[in-house]
One Martini backbone bead per residue (centre of mass of N, CA, C, O) as a GRO file, in nm:
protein
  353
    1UNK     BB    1   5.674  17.404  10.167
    2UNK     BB    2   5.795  17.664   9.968
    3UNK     BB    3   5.860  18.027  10.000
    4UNK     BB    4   5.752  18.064   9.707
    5UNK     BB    5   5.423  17.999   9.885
    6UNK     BB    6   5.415  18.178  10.061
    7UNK     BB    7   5.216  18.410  10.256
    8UNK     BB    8   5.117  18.702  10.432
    9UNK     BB    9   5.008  18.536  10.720
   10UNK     BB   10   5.131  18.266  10.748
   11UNK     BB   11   5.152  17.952  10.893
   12UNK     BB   12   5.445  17.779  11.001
   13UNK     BB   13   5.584  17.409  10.985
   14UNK     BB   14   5.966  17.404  10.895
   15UNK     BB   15   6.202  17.327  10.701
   16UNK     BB   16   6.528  17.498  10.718
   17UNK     BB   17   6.844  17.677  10.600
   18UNK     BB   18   7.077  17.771  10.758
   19UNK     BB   19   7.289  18.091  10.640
   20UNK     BB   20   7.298  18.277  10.880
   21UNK     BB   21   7.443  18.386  11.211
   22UNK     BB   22   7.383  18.646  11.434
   23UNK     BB   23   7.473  18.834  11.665
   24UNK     BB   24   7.330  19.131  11.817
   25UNK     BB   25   7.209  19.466  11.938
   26UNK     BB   26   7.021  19.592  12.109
   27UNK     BB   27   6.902  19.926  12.209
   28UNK     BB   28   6.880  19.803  12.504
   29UNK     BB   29   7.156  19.614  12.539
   30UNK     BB   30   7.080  19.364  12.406
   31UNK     BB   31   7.019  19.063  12.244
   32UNK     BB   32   7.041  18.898  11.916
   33UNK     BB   33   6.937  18.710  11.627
   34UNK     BB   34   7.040  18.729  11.329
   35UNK     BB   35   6.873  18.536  11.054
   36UNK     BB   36   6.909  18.327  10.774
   37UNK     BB   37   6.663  18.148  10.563
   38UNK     BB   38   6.615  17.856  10.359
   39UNK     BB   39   6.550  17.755   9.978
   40UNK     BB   40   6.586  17.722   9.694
   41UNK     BB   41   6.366  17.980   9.651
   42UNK     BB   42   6.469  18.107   9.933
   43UNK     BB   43   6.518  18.373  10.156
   44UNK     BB   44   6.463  18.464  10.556
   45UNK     BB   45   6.414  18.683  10.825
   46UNK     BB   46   6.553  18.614  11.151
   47UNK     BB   47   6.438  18.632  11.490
   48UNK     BB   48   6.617  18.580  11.835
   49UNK     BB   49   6.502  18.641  12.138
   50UNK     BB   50   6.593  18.402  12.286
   51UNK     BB   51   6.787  18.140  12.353
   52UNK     BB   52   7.046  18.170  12.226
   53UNK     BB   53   7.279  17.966  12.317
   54UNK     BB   54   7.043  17.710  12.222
   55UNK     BB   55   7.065  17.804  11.877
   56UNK     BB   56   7.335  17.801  11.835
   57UNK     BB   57   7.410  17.505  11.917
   58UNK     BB   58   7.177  17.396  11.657
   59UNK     BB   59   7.176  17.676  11.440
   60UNK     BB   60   7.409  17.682  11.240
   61UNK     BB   61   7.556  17.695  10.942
   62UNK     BB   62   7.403  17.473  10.725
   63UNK     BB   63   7.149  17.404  10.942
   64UNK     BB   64   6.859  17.220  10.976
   65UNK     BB   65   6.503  17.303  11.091
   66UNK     BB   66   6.233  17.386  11.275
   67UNK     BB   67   6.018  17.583  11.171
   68UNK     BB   68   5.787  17.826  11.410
   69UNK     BB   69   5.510  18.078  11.307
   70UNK     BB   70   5.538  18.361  11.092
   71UNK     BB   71   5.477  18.513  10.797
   72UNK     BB   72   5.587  18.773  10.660
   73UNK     BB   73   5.548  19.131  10.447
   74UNK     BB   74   5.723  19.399  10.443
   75UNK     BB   75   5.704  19.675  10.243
   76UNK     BB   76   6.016  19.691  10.255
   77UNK     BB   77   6.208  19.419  10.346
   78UNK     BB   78   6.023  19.179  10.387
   79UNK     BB   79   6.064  18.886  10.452
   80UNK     BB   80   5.942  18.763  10.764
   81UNK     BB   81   5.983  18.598  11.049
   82UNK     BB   82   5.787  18.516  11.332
   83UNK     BB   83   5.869  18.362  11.608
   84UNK     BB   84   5.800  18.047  11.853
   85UNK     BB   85   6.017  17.846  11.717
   86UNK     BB   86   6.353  17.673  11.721
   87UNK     BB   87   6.478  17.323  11.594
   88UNK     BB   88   6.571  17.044  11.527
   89UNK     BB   89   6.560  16.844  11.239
   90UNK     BB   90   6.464  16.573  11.171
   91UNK     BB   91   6.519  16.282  11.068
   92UNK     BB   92   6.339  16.282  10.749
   93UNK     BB   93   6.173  16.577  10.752
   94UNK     BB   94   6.323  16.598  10.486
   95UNK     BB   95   6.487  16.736  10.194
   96UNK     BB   96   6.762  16.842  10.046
   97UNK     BB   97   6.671  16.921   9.773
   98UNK     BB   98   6.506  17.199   9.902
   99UNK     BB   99   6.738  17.350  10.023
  100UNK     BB  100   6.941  17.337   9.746
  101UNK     BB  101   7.065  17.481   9.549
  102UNK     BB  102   7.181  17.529   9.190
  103UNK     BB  103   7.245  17.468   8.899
  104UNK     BB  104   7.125  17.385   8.549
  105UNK     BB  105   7.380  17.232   8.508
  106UNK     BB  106   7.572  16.963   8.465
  107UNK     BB  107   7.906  16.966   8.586
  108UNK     BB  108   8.007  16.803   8.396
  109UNK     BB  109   7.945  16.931   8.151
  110UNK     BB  110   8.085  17.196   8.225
  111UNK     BB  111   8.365  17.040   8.212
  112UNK     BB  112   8.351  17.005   7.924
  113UNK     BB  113   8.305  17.298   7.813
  114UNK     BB  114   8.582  17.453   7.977
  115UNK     BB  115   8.784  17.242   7.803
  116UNK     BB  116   8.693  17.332   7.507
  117UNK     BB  117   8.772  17.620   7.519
  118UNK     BB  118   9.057  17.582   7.617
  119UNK     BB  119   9.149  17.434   7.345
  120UNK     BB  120   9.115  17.721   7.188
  121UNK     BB  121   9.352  17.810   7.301
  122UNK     BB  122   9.705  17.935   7.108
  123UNK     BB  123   9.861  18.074   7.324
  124UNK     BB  124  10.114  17.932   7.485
  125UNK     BB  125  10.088  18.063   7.765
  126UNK     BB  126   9.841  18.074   7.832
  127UNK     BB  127   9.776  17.768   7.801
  128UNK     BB  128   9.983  17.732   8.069
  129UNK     BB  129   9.798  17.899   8.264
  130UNK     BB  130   9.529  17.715   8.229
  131UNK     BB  131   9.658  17.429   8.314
  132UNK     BB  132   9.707  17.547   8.604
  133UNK     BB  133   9.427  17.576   8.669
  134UNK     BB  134   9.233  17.308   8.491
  135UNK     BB  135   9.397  17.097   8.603
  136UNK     BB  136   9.245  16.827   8.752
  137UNK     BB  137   9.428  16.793   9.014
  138UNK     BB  138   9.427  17.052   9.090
  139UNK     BB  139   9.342  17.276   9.352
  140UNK     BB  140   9.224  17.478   9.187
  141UNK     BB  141   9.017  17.315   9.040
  142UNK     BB  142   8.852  17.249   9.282
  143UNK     BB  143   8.779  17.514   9.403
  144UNK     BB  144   8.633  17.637   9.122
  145UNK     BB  145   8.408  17.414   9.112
  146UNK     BB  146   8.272  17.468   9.401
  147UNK     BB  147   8.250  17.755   9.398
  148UNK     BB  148   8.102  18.062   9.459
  149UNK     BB  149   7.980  18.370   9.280
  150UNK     BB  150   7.823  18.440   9.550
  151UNK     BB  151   7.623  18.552   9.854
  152UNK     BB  152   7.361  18.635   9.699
  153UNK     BB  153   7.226  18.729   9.388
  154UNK     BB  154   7.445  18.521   9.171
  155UNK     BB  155   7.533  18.215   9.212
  156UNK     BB  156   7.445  18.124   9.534
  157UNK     BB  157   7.626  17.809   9.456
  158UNK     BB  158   7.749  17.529   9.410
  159UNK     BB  159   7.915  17.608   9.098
  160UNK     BB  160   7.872  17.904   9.036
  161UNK     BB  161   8.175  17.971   8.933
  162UNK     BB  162   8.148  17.797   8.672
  163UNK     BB  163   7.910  17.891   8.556
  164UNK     BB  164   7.981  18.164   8.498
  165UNK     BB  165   8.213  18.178   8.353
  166UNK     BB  166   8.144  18.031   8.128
  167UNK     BB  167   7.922  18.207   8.007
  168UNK     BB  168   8.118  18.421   7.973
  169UNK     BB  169   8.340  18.289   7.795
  170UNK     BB  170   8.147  18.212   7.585
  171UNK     BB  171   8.016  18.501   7.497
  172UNK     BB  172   8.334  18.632   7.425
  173UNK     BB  173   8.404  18.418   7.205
  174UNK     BB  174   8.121  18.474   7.030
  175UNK     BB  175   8.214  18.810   6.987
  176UNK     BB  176   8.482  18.863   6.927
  177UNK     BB  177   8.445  18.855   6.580
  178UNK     BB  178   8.242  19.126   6.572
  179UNK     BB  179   8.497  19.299   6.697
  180UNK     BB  180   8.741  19.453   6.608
  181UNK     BB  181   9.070  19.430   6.781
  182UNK     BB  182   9.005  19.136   6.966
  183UNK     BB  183   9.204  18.915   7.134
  184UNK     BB  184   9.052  18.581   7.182
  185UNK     BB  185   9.266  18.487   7.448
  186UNK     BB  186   9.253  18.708   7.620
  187UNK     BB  187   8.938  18.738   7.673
  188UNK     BB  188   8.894  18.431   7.740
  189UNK     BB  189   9.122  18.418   7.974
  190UNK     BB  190   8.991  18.680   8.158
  191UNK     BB  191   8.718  18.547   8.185
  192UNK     BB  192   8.790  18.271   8.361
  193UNK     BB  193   8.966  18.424   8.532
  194UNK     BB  194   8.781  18.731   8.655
  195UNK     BB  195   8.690  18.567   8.978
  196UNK     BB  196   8.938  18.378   9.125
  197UNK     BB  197   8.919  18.555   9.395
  198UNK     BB  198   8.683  18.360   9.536
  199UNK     BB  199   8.909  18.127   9.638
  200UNK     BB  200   8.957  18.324   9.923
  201UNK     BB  201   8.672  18.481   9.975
  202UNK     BB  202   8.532  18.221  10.010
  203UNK     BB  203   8.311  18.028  10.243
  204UNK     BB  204   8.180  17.685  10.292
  205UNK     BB  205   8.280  17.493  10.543
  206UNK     BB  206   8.037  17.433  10.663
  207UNK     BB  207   7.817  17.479  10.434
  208UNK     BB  208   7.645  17.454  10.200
  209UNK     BB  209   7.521  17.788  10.147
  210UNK     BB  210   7.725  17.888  10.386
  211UNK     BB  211   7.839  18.220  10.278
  212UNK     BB  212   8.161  18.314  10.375
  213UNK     BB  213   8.396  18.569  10.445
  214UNK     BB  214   8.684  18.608  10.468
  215UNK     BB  215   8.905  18.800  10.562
  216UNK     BB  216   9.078  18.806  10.296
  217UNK     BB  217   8.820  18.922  10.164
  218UNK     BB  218   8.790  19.185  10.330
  219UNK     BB  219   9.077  19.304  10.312
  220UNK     BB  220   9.123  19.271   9.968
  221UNK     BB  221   8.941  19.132   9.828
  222UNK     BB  222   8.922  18.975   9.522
  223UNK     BB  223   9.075  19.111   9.300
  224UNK     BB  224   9.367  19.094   9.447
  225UNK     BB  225   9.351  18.829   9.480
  226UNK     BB  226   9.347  18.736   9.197
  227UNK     BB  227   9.576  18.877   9.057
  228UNK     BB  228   9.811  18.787   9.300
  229UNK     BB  229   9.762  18.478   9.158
  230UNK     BB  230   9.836  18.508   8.894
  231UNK     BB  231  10.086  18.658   8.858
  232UNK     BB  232  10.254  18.431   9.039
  233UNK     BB  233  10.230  18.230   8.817
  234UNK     BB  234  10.340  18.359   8.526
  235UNK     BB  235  10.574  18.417   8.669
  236UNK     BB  236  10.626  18.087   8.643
  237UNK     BB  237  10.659  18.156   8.337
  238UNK     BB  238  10.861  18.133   8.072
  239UNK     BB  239  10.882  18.414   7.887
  240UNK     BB  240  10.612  18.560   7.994
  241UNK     BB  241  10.492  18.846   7.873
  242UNK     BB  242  10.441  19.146   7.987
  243UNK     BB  243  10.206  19.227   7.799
  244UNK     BB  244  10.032  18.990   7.828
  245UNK     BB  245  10.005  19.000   8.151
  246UNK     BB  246   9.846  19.306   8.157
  247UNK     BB  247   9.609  19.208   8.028
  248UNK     BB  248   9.508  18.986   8.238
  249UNK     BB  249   9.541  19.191   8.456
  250UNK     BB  250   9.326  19.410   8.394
  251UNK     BB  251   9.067  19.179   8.337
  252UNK     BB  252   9.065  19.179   8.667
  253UNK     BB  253   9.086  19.464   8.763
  254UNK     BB  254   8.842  19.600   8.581
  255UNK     BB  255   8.550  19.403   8.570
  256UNK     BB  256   8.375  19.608   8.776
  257UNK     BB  257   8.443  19.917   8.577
  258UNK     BB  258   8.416  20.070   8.868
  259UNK     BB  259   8.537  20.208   9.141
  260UNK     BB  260   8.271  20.207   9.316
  261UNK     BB  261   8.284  19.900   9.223
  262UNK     BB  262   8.590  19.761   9.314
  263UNK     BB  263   8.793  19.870   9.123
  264UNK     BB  264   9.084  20.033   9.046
  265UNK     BB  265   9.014  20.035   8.741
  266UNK     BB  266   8.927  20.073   8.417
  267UNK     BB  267   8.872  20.007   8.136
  268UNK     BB  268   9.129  20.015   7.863
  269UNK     BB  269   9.001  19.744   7.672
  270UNK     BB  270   8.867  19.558   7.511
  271UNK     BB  271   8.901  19.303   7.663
  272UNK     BB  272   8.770  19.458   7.929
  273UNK     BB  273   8.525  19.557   7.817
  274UNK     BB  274   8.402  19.264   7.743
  275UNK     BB  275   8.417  19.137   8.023
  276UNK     BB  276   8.274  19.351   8.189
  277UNK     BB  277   7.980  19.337   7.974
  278UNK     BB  278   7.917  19.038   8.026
  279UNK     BB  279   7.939  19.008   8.326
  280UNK     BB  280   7.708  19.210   8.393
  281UNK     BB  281   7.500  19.032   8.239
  282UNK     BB  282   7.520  18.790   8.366
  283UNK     BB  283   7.453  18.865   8.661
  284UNK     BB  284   7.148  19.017   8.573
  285UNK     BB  285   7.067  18.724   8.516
  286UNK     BB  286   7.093  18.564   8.747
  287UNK     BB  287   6.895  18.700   8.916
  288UNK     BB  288   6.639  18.609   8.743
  289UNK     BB  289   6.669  18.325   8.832
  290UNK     BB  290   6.629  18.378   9.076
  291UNK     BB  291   6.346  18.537   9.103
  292UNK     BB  292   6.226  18.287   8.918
  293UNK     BB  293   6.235  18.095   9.212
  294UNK     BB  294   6.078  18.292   9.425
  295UNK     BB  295   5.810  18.279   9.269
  296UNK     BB  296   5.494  18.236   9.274
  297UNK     BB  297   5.277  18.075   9.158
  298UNK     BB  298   5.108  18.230   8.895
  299UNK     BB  299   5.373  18.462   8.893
  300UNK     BB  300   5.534  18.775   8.689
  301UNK     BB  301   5.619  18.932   8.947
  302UNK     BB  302   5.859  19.103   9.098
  303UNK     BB  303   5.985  19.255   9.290
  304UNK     BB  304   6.234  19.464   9.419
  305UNK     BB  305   6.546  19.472   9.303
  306UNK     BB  306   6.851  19.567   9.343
  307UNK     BB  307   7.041  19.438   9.113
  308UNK     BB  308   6.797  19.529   8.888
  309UNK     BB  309   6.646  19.825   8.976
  310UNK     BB  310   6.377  19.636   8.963
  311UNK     BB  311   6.137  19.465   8.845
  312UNK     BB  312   6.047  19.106   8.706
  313UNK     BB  313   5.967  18.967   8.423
  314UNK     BB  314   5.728  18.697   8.343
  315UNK     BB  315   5.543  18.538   8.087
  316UNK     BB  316   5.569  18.242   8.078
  317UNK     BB  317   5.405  18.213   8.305
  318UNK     BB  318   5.141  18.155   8.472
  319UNK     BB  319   4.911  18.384   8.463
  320UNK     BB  320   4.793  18.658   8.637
  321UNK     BB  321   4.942  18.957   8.832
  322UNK     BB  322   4.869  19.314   8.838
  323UNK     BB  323   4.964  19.327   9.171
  324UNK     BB  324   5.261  19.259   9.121
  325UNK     BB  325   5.305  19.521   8.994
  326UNK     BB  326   5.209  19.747   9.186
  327UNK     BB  327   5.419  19.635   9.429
  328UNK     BB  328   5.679  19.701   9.305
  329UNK     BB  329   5.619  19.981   9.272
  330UNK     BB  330   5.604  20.034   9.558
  331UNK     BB  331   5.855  19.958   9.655
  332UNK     BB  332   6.010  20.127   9.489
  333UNK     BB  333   5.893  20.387   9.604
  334UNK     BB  334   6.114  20.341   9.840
  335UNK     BB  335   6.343  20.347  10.018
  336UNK     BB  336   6.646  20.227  10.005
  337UNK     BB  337   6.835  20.039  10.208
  338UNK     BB  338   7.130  20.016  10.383
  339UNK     BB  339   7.320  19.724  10.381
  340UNK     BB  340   7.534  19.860  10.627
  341UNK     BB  341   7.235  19.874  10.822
  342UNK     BB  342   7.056  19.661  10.905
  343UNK     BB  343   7.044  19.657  11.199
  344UNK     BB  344   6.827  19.915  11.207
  345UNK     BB  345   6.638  19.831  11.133
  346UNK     BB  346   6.298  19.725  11.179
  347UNK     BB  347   6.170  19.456  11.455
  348UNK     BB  348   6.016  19.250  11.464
  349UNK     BB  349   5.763  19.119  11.687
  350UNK     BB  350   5.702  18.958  11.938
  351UNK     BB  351   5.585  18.641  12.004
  352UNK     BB  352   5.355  18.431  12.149
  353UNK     BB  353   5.404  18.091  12.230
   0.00000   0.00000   0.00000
C-alpha cells in the first residue's frame, strides 16, 4: 500500500524510504529523532522515542525500512505516523520502485530535447559557455543530468533539474518572439542556466531521494554558488562581450524575483523577467504534479499546501470528494507553520509497543 492509500487512524506495516533523520532535544532535554519517511507518492514525519542509536545505526538517510504503527492526520500539520517499531526492512520485501520518485519523462528524451535547443543559439560566445556546460563527457554535465531540483516542492527527485531547467527554457524559447525587444539567445541560455547553483548546494551522496543541503548551499545559497560558476566559466572564454556577460549573470541572479525570496537584485530586463516568470510558473505547476501523486484515489481536492498558498483541484480524476474540499478549506483557515520552527510543532503521543 502506498501513502496515498492510507486513511487517519490507519494500522500501517509497510516499507518506506528514510528520506532526513536528525536527533533533535525534547522540551525536557532529552533527545528524540524527527524522521521523514515516504515512497514515490509523498512523505510522512515520524518521531522515534527510545533506541535512538539503534535507529540511526539501520535507519540512515536513503535507507529503506520496515515500519509498524498508526497513520494519523494532524488538523494542523498533516500526516505523521505514531510508531511502534521500526526496523531494517528485509531483501525482497518492497519494490525500489514503489519508493522512489522521478520525472514523467525518460532521461534519453530529455537529453535529446535540451541538446536541440542548445543547437539553436546562434550567438558564438553562448555557445560556446553552453558547449562547457553541456558536453556530454563534461563533469558538469553529469552533475547538472542527475541533481535534483529542490529539497522539498518541486521536482524532490533524481533528474530534476534537467526536467525543471529544461521546461522552462522550452516555455522562454516558445515565448520568446510573442513579446517584442527580447533577446531570444540570452533568454534561452539564461533559462538552461538560471538554477545551475544547485549542483554544489544540494547533495545526494546518501541515497537518491535523501536530498540534503550542502555547507556551501547553506552559507552561500544557489544563487551565489551558480553566477560565481558561470561568471568564473565566462572569464575563461576569450572576446567574451562584458554586456553579453552582465545579462546572462543577472537573469541569474535575479531569478527569484524579489529580495524576500533570495535574490540580491530583483529582474531589471526583459529576458529576467521573462525568466523569473516562467522559472516560477513551472515551480507552481510542479507542485500540482507532487500533489496528484499524494492524492489518494478517487480524491479530486488536495489539502492545502503552501507552495500555492491554496487546495489543488484535480477535475479529471475520478471520483467526487465534496469533503476533500471542505477539509482544504479547513486547513488553511489555520495559521501556517513556521518552516524554520518546526522542532516546535506539537509531538505525536508515544504509543504503547
Amino acid at each position: 500500500m502506498l501513502l496515498n492509500e492510507l486513511s487517519d487512524g490507519m494500522e500501517i506495516d509497510q516499507v518506506l524510504l528514510v528520506r532526513e533523520s536528525e536527533r533533535r532535544q525534547r522540551r525536557d532535554g532529552g533527545d528524540y529523532l524527527r524522521m521523514q519517511l515516504g515512497d514515490r507518492t509523498g512523505a510522512v514525519v515520524c518521531m522515534v522515542w527510545e533506541g535512538l542509536a539503534e535507529v540511526e545505526e539501520h535507519a540512515g538517510a536513503g535507507t529503506p525500512v520496515r515500519v509498524r504503527g498508526r497513520y494519523t492526520v494532524h488538523p494542523r500539520f498533516g500526516p505523521q505516523i505514531n510508531l511502534r517499531a521500526l526496523e531494517p526492512a528485509a531483501p525482497g520485501s518492497f519494490a525500489a520502485e514503489d519508493l522512489r520518485d522521478g520525472p514523467s519523462r525518460g532521461v534519453e528524451q530529455m537529453e535529446g530535447e535540451i541538446r536541440e535547443l542548445v543547437g539553436t543559439v546562434q550567438e558564438p560566445h553562448l555557445r560556446a559557455l553552453l558547449a562547457r556546460v553541456f558536453g556530454e563527457k563534461g563533469e558538469l554535465w553529469a552533475g547538472y543530468r542527475t541533481a535534483p531540483a529542490a529539497k522539498h516542492y518541486h521536482q524532490a527527485y533524481p533528474h530534476g533539474l534537467l526536467e525543471h531547467c529544461l521546461g522552462v527554457a522550452q516555455a522562454v524559447s516558445a515565448i520568446s518572439a510573442t513579446f517584442a525587444g527580447i533577446d531570444r539567445d540570452v533568454a534561452v541560455t539564461g533559462a538552461l542556466l538560471h538554477d545551475i547553483g544547485k549542483l554544489e548546494a544540494y547533495d545526494m551522496a546518501g541515497a537518491p531521494q535523501a536530498i540534503e543541503l550542502t555547507d556551501a548551499g547553506r552559507l552561500h545559497g544557489e544563487i551565489a554558488l551558480g553566477y560565481y560558476r558561470i561568471r568564473r566559466m565566462i572569464e575563461d572564454i576569450d572576446g567574451f562581450p562584458e554586456q553579453l556577460a552582465q545579462a546572462v549573470g543577472h537573469i541569474i541572479l535575479s531569478h527569484h524575483g524579489a529580495l524576500e525570496h533570495g535574490s540580491p537584485v530583483v529582474p531589471c530586463t526583459r529576458e529576467a523577467t521573462l525568466v523569473h516568470m516562467i522559472d516560477n510558473l513551472g515551480g507552481r505547476l510542479g507542485s500540482f504534479d507532487r500533489l496528484e501523486k499524494e492524492l489518494a484515489p478517487g480524491r479530486r481536492w488536495s489539502p492545502f499546501d503552501r507552495a500555492i498558498d491554496g487546495s489543488a483541484f484535480f477535475a479529471s480524476r475520478a471520483g467526487s470528494d465534496q469533503r476533500g474540499g471542505e477539509d482544504a478549506a479547513r486547513v488553511a483557515s489555520t495559521p501556517a507553520a513556521d518552516p524554520a520552527d518546526d522542532g516546535q510543532l506539537p509531538l505525536p503521543t508515544r504509543e504503547a509497543a
